[in-house]
C-alpha positions as CSV (number, residue, x, y, z in Angstrom):
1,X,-0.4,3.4,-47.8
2,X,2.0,2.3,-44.9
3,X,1.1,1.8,-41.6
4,X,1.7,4.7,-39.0
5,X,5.0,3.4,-36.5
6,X,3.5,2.1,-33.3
7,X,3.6,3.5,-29.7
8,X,4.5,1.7,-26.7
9,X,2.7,1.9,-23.8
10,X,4.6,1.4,-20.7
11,X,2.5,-0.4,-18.3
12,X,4.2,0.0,-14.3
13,X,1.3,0.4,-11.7
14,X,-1.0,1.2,-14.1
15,X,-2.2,-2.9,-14.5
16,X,-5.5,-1.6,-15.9
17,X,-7.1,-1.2,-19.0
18,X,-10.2,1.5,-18.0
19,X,-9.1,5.2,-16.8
20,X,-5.6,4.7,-18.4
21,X,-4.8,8.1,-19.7
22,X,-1.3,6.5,-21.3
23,X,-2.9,4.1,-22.9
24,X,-6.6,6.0,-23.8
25,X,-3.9,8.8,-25.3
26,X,-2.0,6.2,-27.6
27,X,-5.0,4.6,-28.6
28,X,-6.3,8.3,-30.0
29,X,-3.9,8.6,-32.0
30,X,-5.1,5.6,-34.3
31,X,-1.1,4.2,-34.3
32,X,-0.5,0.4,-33.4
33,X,0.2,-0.6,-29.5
34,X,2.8,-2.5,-28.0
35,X,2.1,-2.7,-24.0
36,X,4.9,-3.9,-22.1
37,X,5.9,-4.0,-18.4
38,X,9.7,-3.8,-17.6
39,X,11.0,-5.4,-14.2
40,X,13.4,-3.1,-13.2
41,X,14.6,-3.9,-10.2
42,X,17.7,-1.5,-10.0
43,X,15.4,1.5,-11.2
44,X,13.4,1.3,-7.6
45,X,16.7,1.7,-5.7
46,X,16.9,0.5,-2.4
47,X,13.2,-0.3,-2.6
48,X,12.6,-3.3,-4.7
49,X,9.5,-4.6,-4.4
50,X,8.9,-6.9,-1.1
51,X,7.7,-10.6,-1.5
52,X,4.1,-10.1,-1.2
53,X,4.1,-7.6,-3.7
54,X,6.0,-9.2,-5.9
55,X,3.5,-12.4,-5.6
56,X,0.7,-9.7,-6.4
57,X,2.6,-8.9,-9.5
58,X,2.7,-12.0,-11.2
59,X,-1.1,-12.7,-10.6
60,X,-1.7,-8.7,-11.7
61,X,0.3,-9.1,-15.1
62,X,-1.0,-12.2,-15.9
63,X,-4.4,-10.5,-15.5
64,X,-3.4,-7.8,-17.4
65,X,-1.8,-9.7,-20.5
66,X,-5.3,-12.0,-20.1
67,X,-7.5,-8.2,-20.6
68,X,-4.9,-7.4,-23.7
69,X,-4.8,-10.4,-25.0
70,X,-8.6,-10.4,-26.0
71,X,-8.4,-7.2,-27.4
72,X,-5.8,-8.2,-29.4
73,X,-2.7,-7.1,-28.2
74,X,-0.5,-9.5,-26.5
75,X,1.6,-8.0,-23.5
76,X,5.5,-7.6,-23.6
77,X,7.4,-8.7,-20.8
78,X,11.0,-7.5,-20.3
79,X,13.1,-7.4,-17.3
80,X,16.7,-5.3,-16.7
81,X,17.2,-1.3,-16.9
82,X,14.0,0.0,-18.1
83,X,15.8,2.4,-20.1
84,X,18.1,-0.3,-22.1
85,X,15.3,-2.7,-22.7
86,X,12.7,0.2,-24.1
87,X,15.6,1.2,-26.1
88,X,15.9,-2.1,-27.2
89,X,12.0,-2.4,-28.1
90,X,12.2,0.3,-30.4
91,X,14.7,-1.0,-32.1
92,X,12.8,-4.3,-32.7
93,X,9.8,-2.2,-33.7
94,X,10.6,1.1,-35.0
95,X,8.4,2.9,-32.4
96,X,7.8,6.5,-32.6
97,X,7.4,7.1,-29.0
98,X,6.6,5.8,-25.7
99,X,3.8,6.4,-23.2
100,X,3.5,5.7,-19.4
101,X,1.6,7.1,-16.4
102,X,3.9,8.7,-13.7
103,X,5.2,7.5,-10.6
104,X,6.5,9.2,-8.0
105,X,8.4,7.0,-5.7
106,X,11.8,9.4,-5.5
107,X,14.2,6.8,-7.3
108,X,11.9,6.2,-10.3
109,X,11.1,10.1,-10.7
110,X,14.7,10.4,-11.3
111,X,15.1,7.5,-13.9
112,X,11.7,8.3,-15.8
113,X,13.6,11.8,-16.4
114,X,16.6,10.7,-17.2
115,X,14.4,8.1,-19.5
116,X,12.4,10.8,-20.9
117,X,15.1,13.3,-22.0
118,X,16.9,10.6,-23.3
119,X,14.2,10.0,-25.6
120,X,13.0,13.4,-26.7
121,X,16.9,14.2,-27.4
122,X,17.0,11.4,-30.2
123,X,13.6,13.0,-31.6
124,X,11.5,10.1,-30.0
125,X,7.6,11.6,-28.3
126,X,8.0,10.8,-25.0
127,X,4.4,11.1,-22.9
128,X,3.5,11.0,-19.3
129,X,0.1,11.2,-17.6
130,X,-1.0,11.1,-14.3
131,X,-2.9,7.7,-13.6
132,X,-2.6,7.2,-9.8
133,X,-3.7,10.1,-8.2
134,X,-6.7,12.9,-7.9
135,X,-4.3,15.6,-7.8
136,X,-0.7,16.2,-8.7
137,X,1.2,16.9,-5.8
138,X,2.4,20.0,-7.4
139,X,-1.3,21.1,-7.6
140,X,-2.3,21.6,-4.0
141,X,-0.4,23.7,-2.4
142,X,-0.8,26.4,0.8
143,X,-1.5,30.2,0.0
144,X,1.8,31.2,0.6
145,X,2.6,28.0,-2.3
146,X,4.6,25.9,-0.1
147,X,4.3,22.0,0.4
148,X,1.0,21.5,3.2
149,X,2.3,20.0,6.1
150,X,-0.9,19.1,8.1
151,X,-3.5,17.0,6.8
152,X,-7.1,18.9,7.4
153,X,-6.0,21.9,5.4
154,X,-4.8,19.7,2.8
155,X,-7.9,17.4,2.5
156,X,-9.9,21.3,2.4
157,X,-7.5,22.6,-0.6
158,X,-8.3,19.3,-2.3
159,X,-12.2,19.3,-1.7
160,X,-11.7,23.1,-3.3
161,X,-9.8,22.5,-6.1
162,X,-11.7,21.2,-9.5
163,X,-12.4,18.0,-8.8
164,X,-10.6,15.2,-11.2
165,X,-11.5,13.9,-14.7
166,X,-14.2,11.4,-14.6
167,X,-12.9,8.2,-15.8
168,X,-13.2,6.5,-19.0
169,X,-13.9,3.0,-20.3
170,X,-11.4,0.7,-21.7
171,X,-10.8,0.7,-25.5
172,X,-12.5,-2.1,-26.8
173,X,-10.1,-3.0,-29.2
174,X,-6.2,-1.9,-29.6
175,X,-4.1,-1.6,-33.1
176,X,-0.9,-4.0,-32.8
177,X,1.5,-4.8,-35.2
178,X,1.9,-7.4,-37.9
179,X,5.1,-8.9,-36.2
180,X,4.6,-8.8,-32.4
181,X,7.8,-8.3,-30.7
182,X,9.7,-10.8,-28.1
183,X,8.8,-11.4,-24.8
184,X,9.7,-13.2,-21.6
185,X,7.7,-15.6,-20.5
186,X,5.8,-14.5,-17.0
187,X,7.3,-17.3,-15.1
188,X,10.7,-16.5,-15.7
189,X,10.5,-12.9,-14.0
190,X,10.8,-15.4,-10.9
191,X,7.8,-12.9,-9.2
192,X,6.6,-16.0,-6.5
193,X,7.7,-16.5,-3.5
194,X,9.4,-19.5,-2.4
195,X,7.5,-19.9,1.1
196,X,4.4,-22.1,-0.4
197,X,2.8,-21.5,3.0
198,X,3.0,-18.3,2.5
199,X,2.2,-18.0,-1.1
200,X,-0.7,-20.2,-0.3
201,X,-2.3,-17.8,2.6
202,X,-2.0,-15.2,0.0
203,X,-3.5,-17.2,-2.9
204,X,-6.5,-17.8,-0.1
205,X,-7.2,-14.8,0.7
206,X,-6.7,-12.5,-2.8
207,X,-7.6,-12.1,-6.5
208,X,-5.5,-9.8,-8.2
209,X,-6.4,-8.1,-11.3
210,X,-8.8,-5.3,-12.7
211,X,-11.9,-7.8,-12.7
212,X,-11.6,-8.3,-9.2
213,X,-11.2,-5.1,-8.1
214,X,-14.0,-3.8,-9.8
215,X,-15.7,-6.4,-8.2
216,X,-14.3,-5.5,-4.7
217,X,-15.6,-2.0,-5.2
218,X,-19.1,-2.8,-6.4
219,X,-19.5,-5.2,-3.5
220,X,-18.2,-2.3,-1.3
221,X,-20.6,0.4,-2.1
222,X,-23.3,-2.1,-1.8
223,X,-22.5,-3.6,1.5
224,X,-20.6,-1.6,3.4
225,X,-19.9,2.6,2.6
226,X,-22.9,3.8,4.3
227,X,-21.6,2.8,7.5
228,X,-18.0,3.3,6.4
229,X,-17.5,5.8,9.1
230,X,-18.9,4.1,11.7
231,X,-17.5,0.7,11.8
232,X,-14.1,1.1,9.4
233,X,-12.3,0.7,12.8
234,X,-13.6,-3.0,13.5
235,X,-11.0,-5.4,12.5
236,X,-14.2,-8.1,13.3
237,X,-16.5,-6.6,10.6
238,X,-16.2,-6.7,6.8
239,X,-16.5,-3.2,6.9
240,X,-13.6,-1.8,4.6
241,X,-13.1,-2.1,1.2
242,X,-9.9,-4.0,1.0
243,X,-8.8,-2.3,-2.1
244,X,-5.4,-0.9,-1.2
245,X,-3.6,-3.5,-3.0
246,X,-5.9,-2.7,-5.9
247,X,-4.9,0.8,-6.1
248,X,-1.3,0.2,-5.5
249,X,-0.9,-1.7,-8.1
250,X,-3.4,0.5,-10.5
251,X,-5.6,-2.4,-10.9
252,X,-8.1,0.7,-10.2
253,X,-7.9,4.1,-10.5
254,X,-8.4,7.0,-7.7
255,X,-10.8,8.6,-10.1
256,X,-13.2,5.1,-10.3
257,X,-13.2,5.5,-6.6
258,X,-13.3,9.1,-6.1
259,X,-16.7,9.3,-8.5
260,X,-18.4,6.0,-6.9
261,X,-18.1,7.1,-3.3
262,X,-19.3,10.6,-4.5
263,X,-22.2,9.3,-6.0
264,X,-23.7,8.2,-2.6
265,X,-24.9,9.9,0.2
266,X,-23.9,10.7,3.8
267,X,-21.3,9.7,6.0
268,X,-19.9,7.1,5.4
269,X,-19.0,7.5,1.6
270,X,-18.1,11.2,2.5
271,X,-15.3,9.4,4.9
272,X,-14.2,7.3,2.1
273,X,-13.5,10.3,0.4
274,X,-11.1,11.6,3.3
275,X,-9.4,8.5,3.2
276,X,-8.5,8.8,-0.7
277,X,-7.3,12.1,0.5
278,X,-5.0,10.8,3.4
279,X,-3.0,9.1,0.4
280,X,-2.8,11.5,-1.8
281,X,-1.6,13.4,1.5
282,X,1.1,10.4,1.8
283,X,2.3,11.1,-1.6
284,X,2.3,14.8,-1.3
285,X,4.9,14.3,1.7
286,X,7.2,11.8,-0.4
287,X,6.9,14.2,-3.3
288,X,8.2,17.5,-1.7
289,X,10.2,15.3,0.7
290,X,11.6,12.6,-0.6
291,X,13.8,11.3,2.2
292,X,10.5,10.3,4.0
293,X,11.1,7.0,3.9
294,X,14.2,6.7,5.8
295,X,14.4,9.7,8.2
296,X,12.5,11.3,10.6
297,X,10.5,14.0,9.1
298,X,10.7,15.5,12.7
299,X,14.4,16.5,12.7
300,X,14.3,17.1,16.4
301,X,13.3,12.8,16.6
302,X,17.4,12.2,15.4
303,X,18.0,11.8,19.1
304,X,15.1,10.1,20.3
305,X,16.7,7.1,22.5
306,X,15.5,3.6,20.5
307,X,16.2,0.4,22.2
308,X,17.7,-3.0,20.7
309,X,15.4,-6.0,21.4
310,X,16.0,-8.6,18.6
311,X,14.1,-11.0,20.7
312,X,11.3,-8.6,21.0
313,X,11.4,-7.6,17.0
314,X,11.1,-11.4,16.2
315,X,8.5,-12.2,18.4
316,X,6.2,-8.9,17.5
317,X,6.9,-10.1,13.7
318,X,5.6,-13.5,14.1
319,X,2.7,-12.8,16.4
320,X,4.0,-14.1,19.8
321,X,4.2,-10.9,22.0
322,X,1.3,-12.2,24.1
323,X,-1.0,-9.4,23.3
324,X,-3.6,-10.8,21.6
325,X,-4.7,-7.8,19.7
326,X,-1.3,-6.8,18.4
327,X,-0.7,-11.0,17.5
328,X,-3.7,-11.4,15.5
329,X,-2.7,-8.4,13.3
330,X,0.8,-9.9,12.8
331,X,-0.5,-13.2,12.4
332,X,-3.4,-11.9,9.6
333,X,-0.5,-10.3,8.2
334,X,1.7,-12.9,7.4
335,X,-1.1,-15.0,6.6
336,X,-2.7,-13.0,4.0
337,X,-0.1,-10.6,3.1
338,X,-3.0,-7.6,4.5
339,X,-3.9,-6.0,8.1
340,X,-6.7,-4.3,9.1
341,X,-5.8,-0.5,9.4
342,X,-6.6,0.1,13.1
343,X,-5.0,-3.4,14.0
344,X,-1.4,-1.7,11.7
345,X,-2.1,1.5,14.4
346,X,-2.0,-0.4,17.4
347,X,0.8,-3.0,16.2
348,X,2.6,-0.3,15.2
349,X,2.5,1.5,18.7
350,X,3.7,-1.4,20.4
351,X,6.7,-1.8,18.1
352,X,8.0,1.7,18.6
353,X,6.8,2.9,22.3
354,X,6.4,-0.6,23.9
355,X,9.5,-2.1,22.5
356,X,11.1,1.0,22.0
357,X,12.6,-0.1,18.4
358,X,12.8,2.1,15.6
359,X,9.7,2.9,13.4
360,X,12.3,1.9,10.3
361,X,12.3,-2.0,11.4
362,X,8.5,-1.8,11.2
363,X,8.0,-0.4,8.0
364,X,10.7,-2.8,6.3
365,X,8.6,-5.6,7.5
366,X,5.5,-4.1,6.1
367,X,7.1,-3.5,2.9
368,X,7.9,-7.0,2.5
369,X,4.6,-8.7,3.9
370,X,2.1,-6.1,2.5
371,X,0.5,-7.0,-0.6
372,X,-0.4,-3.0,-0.8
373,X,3.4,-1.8,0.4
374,X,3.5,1.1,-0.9
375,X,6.8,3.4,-0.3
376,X,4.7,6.8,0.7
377,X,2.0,5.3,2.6
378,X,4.4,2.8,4.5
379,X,6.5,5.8,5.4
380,X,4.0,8.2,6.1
381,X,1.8,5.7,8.4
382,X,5.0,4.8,9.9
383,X,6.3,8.4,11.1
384,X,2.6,9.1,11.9
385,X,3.1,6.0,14.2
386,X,6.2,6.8,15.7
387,X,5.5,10.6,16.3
388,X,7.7,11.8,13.8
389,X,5.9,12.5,10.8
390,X,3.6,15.3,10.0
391,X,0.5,15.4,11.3
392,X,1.3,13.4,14.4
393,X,-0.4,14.9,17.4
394,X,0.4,14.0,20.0
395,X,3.3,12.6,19.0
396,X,3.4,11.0,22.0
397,X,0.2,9.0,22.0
398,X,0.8,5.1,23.3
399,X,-2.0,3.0,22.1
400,X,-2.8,0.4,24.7
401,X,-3.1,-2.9,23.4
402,X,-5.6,-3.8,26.0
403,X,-8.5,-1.0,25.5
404,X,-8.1,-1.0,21.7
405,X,-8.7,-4.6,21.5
406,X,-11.7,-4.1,23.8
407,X,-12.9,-1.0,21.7
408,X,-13.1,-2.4,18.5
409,X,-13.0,-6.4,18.6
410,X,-15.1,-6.7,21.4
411,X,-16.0,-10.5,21.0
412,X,-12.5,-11.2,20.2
413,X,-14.1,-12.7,16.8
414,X,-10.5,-11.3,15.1
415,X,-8.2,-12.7,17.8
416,X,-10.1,-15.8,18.1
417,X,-10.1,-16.1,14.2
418,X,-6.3,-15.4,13.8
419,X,-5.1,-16.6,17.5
420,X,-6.7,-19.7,17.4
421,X,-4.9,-21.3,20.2
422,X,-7.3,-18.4,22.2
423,X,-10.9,-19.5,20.5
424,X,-12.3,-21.2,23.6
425,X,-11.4,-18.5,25.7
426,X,-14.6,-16.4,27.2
427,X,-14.5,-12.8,25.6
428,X,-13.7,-10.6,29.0
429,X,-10.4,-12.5,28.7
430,X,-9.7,-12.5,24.8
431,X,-7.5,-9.4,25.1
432,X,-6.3,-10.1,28.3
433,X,-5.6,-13.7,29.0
434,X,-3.0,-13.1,31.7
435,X,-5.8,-12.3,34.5
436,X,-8.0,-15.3,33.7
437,X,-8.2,-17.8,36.5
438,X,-6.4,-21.4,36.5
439,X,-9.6,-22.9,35.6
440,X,-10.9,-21.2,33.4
441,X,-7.4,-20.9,31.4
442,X,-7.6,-24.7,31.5
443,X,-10.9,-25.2,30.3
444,X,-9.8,-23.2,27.5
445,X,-7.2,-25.2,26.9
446,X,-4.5,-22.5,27.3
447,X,-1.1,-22.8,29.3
448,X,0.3,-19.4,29.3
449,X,3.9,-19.4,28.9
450,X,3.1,-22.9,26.5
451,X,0.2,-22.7,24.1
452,X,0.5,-19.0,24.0
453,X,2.7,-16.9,25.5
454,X,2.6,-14.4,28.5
455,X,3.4,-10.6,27.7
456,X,6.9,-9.4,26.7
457,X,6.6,-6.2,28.3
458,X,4.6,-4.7,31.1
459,X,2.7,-2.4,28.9
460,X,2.3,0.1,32.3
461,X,6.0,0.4,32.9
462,X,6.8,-0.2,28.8
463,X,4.3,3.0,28.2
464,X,5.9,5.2,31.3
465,X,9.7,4.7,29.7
466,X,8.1,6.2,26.5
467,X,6.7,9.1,28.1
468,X,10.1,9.3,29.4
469,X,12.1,9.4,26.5
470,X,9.2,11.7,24.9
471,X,9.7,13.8,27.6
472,X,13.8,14.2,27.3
473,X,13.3,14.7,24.0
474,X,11.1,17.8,24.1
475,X,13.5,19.1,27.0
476,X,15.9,19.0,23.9
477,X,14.0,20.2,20.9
């Protein structure tokens, strides 16, 4: 009796083995597997993956082909036009069809069809599944069935709806075949930065892969989801779960952390919950408007009157604006490829109502330093930012640097641990150095100006010519 033709099982950021509906489905069918993850560069269009998260890749698929590899399935590794190299594995293998979980960045929605009907038309089963998200963004939509535009009575219509599938385990073992096809070696996909400092901030500070993120979550709901809500704000306190990258990259599924937070009680977890929701809510927006990540979702923001300040972008992206609060996060950033969320709010402000530049040269920073850059939450946190995304009231709001460093890192612990040269400094001064006294700058061993530098703006006068240009521009909307 001959063998049933194998499947392949498209592995993009999916890099799990547990709650993987592509794969789970293949496996069901009792046919041989051939996993394989294509880098396709060209298929992401003008948003290729960013250095940080292509130094999360490599570590991710070489976790992943580790998981396959004991169960007996070795991963494929291709790189060029996904649709020439999986034509090119079915050739070399005589699949019968090909299985993937969807993505929905705009660019790759349109390849994956063009992918799919080319594969159905030469009588090949073409499958897709929904792997990263609680809800299709098809699924939740208003009464009237339009696209929601605000993000409470979205999160509601999501809290209504069925809830998701529960997730399932990971097949213990997976059918191959007898002749395992070709594959790259990792190394040659040339994923790893060439900035060892860099790549070694990163190495320090993550462990990619499905292990680790499971591990990340059950240290999470142990330590820290009961007071979630409470202290999720306090870039000081290891008091978030640090799983973004994680669920980027698929290392974990929405579902895992959908049914963990929901299986404890109060606040906290509840919060969690809401924040799962504020990304499906990002991927909702890219979905029904898929321009989001280059223009304003605010029309009327087309004429809003940005500044040029190159000096001022390149000192905000390495951390030497002279507001502490804003320099730690840029410095934590490029150090470990993350920030704290409230640190990205208030480093975002400054970027686009301090220095007045647009919210466009923030996110393409992001999206190469972030090891979780991902193309609807970058966009959608940076219109939210900048005023001109949905959801953003008051679109006018100017964090100050000043009061949100005193809010939430009241010690200074984070500026002190990222802004060294400001350690010995005593805490009513950490977020404002400038109105220390001579002496006690000097027994701190800080020479503003030298060691670390005075402000680039007057954040008064810096937040008063963003009111004004707010101001002309809803004179003209």
């Amino acid at each position: 009796m001959s063998s049933p033709s194998p499947l392949i099982v498209w592995f993009r950021q999916d890099l799990r083995l547990a709650d993987n509906p592509a794969l789970s489905a293949a496996v069901a069918t009792g046919a041989p597997i051939v996993p394989v993850h294509i880098l396709d560069d060209e298929g992401a269009g003008a948003w290729r993956r960013g250095g940080a998260s292509r130094w999360w890749l490599h570590h991710s698929l070489a976790a992943l082909g580790a998981d396959l590899h004991a169960r007996g399935a070795p991963l494929v590794l291709r790189r060029g036009r996904a649709a020439e190299e999986l034509d090119a594995l079915i050739a070399e293998t005589g699949a019968a069809g090909v299985f993937w979980n969807r993505c929905y960045e705009p660019a790759i929605r349109v390849r994956d069809e063009a992918i799919k009907s080319g594969l159905e038309a030469r009588g090949i089963l073409a499958r897709s599944f929904n792997a990263s998200l609680l809800f299709e963004p098809w699924t939740i939509a208003t009464q009237g069935g339009q696209p929601f535009k605000v993000y409470t009575p979205f999160g509601k219509a999501c809290r209504a709806a069925d809830p998701p599938p529960r997730p399932v385990p990971a097949p213990e073992a997976l059918r191959t075949p007898a002749v395992p096809p070709r594959s790259l070696d990792l190394a040659s996909l040339d994923l790893l930065p060439t900035r060892p400092d860099w790549a070694g901030g990163l190495r320090a500070a993550w462990v990619p892969g499905e292990a680790a993120a499971q591990l990340r979550l059950a240290r999470f709901v142990d330590a820290a989801i009961t007071d979630y809500k409470e202290q999720r704000n306090r870039p000081d306190l290891e008091a978030t779960s640090r799983l973004s990258p994680y669920l980027h990259f698929g290392e974990i599924s929405p579902r895992q952390l959908w049914y963990a937070a929901r299986a404890r009680d109060g606040g906290g977890p509840d919060h969690f919950v809401s924040e799962l929701l504020w990304r499906e809510f990002a991927y909702h927006l890219l979905f029904h408007f898929p321009d989001l990540p280059e223009r304003n979702w605010r029309s009327s923001f087309d004429s809003f009157p940005w500044g040029e300040d190159h000096a001022g972008l390149e000192a905000w992206r390495r951390g030497r604006t002279g507001f502490p609060i804003v320099d730690a996060g840029m410095r934590e950033l490029w150090q470990t490829g993350w920030m704290h969320n409230r640190v990205r709010m208030i480093a975002g402000s400054f970027l686009v109502k301090d220095l007045m530049l647009p919210w466009q040269l923030g996110k393409a920073w992001f999206w190469d330093t972030l090891v979780d850059a991902d193309l609807a939450n970058n966009a959608a946190s940076w219109q939210w930012v900048a005023g001109c995304g949905a959801d953003a009231a008051p679109y006018f709001r100017v964090f100050n640097p000043m009061l949100q460093g005193e809010k939430f890192d009241p010690d200074g612990a984070y500026v002190k641990r990222f802004v060294p040269e400001l350690a010995r400094l005593p805490a009513q001064f950490v977020h404002r150095p400038w109105e220390a006294d001579a002496a006690t700058l000097r027994a701190a061993g800080i020479e503003l100006g030298q060691t670390y530098p005075r402000p680039i703006v007057d954040h008064g006068k810096a937040r008063d010519r963003a009111l004004a240009a707010f101001a002309t521009l809803k004179q003209s909307t």
